[in-house]
C-alpha positions in Angstrom: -19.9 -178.2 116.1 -22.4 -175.6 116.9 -21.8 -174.4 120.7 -24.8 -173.1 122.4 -24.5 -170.0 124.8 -27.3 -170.9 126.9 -26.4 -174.5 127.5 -23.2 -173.5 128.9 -24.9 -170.8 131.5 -27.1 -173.9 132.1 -23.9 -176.0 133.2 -22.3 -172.9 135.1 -25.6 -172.4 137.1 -26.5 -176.0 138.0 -22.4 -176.7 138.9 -21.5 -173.7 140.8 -24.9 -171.9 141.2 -24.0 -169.2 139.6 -22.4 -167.5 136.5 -19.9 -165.7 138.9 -18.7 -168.1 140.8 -18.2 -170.5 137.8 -16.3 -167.9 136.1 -14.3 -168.1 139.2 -13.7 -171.8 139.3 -12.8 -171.7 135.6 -10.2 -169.4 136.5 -9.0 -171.0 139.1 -8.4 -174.4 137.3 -7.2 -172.3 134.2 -4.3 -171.2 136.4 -3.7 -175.1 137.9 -3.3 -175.5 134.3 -0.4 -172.9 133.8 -2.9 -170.3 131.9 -1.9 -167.7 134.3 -2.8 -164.8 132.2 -6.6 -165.8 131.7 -9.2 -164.5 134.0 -12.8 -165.7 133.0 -15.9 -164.2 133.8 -18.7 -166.2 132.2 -18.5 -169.7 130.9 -19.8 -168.5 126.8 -16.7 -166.0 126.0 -19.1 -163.1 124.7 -17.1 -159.7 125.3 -17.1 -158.7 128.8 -15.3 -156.8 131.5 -12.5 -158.5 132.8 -12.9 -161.5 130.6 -9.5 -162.1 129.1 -6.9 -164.6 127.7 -4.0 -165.1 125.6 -3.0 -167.0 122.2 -0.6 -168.9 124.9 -3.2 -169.6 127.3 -5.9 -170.4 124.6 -3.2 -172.6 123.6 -2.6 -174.3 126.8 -5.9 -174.8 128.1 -6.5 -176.8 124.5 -3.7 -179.1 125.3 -5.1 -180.2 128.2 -8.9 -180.6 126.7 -7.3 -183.1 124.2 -7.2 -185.3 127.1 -10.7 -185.6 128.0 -12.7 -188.3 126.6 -14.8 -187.9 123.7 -13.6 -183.8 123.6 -11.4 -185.6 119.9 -14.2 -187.1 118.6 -16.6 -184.3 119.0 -13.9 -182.1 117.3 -13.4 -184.4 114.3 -17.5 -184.7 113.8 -18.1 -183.1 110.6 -22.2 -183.1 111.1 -24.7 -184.8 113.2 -28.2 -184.5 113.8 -29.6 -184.5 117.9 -32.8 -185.1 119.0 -34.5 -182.9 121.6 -35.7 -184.5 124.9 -39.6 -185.1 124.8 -40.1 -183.6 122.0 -39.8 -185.0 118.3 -37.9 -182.0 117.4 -34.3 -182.8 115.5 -31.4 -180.5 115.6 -28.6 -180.2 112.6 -24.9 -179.0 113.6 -22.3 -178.8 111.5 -18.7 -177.7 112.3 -17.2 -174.7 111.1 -13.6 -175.9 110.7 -12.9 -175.7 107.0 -9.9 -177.7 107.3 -11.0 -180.5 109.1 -11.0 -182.3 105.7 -10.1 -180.5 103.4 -6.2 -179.8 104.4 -3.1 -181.5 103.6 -4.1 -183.3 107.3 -7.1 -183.3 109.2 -7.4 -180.4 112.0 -9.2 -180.6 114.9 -10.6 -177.6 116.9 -12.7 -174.8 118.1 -13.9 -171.6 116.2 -14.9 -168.3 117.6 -16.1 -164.5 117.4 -17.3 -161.8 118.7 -16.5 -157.7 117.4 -14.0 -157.6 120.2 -11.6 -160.8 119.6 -12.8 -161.1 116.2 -12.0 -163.8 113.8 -10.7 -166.9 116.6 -9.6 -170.5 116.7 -7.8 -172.9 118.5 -6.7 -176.2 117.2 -4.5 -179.1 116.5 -3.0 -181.2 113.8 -0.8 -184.1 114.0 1.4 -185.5 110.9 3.0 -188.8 111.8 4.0 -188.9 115.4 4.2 -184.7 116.0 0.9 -183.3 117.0 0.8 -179.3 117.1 -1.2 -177.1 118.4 -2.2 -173.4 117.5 -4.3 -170.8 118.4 -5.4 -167.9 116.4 -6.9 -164.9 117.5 -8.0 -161.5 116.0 -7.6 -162.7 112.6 -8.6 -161.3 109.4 -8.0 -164.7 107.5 -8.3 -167.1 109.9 -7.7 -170.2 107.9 -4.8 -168.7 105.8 -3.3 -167.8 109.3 -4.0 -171.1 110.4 -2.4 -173.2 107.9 0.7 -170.9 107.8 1.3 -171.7 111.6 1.0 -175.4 111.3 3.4 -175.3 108.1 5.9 -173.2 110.1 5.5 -175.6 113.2 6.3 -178.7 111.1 8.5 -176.9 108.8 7.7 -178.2 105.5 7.2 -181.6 106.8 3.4 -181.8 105.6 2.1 -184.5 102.8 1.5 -182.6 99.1 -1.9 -181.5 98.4 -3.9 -183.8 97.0 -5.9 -183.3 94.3 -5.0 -180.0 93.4 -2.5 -180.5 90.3 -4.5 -183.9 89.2 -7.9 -181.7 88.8 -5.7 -179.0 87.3 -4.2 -181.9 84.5 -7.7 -183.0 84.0 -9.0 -179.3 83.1 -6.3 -179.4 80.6 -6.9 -182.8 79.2 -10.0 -182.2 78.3 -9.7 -178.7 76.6 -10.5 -179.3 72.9 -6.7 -179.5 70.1 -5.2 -176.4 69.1 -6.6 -175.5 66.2 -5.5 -173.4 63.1 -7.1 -169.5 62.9 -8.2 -170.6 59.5 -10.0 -174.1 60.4 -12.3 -171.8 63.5 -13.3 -169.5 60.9 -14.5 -172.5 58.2 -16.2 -174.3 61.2 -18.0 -170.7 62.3 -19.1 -170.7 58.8 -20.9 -174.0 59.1 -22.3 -174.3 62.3 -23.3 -172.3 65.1 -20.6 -170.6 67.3 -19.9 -172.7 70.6 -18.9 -170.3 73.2 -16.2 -172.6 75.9 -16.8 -172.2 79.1 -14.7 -173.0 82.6 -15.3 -175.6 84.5 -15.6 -175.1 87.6 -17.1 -176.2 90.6 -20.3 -174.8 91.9 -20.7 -173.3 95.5 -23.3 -172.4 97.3 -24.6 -170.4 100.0 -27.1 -169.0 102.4 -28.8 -166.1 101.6 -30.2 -164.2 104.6 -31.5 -160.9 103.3 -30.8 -158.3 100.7 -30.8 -154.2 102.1 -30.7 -150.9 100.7 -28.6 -149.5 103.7 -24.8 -151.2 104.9 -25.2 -150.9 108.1 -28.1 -152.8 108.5 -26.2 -155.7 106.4 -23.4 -155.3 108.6 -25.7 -155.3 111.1 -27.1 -158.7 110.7 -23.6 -160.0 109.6 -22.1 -159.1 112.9 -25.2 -161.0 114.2 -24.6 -164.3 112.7 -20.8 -164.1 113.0 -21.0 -164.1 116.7 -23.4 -167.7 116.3 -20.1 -168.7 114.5 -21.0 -168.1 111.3 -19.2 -167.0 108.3 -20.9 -164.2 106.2 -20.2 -162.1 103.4 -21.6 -159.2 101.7 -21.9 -158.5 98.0 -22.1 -154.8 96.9 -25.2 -155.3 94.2 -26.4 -152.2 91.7 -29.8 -152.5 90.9 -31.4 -150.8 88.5 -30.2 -148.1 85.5 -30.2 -144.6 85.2 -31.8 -142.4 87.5 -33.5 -145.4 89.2 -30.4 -147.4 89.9 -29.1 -147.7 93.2 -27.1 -150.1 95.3 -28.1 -152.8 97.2 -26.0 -154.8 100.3 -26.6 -158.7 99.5 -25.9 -161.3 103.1 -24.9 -164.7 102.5 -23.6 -167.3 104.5 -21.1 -169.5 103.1 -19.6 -170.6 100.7 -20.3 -174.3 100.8 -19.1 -176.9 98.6 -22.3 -178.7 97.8 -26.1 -178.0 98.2 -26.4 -180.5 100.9 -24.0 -178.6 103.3 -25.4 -175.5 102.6 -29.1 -177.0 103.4 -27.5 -178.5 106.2 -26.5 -175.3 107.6 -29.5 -173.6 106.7 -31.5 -176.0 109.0 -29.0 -175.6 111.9 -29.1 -171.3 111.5 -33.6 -171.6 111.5 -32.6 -173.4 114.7 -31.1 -170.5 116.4 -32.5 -167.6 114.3 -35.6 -166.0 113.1 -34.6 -165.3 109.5 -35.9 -166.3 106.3 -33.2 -168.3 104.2 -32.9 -170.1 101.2 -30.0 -171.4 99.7 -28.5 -170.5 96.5 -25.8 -171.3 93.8 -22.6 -168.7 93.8 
């Protein structure tokens, strides 16, 4: 789910009474741990001098989480809604885990980003009796890096995808019998052409602001990605002639129905001043 940088300076303040000596502690009991190559320096992971770990440790320090209570369930919540203390303000989360149900098994973990460590997760997924654990870091496709891990740590022994080759025979079930170049041209003749289109499903995403310069896209997409979400800009021409010129489109998403993607959309208003509205891809 949605991981607040300000609560955690909260907890590092009112435990250790400061940020400094929390980082301190965290190291500390990172170490008891066996993450001996981790020093922390703020309980958030933003970039930061001195502030280091590895895939291992990442790894490691995961293992042991899975043993405290409640740390699985959180993991495995898909969405929830929070209320606010006195106030009758609600909060939306959603996780960011794509393949927390939509994998061959369900995966349970953490996401992360900054510029620095770029694309991150750690996580776990468990087949039968085996549970493994991996951790992903500077990534440029995190969840095809991902699954490639787990498949290599259980080494083929994963249930089939489901669904895809059913939706695939149903696609072709339905397309219309092969007919005869002669028949199409007697039926164009007496009624109106029917143009066939894919089926597909729709997607949709949230769109955050359209500019006339990249950088300022990239800009805002940098932004977002370090709240944990994923963004994408489109390359748009507007315009003909002399008057057209390119535009830099900012989406978040994709999301496989509207009510994800409103979901979402209520969560990011929570954290950020931006304008969004959510669109079909």
């Amino acid at each position: 789910l949605n991981s607040a940088n300000d609560a955690s300076i909260a907890i590092a303040e009112h435990l250790a009474s400061s940020v400094d000596t929390f980082g301190e502690k965290m190291t500390a009991r990172a170490h008891l741990l066996g993450a001996t190559r981790t020093n922390f320096v703020n309980p958030h992971g933003l970039t930061q001098d001195g502030h280091y770990t590895t895939a291992r440790d990442l790894s490691t320090i995961f293992r042991y989480a899975l043993t405290v209570p409640k740390f699985r369930e959180i993991l495995g919540t898909k969405a929830v809604v929070v209320g606010v203390e006195n106030s009758s303000r609600r909060i939306a989360l959603h996780s960011h885990n794509r393949l927390l149900d939509s994998y061959r098994i369900p995966v349970i973990g953490k996401t992360g980003y900054t510029v620095a460590a770029k694309k991150c997760f750690v996580g776990a997924g468990r087949y039968g009796d085996r549970e493994i654990i991996v951790a992903v870091m500077g990534s440029r496709d995190l969840w095809g890096d991902t699954r490639r891990l787990l498949e290599f740590g259980f080494d083929g022994d994963l249930p089939p995808e489901i669904g895809v080759r059913s939706k695939r025979q149903e696609v072709l079930d339905q397309r219309p019998p092969a007919r005869t170049r002669a028949a199409s041209r007697r039926e164009a003749k007496s009624s109106p052409v029917a143009v066939a289109r894919s089926q597909r499903v729709p997607q949709y995403a949230i769109h955050v602001g359209t500019f006339d310069q990249r950088e300022r896209a990239e800009r805002l997409q940098r932004a977002l990605g370090r709240r944990g979400f994923d963004v994408a800009i489109d390359r748009l021409a507007d315009g003909r002639g002399r008057s057209r010129r390119v535009l830099y489109r900012v989406q978040v998403g994709p999301y496989q129905n509207r009510s994800q993607a409103e979901s979402a959309a209520r969560t990011m208003a929570a954290q950020v001043d931006l304008p969004t509205r959510v669109v079909r891809r």
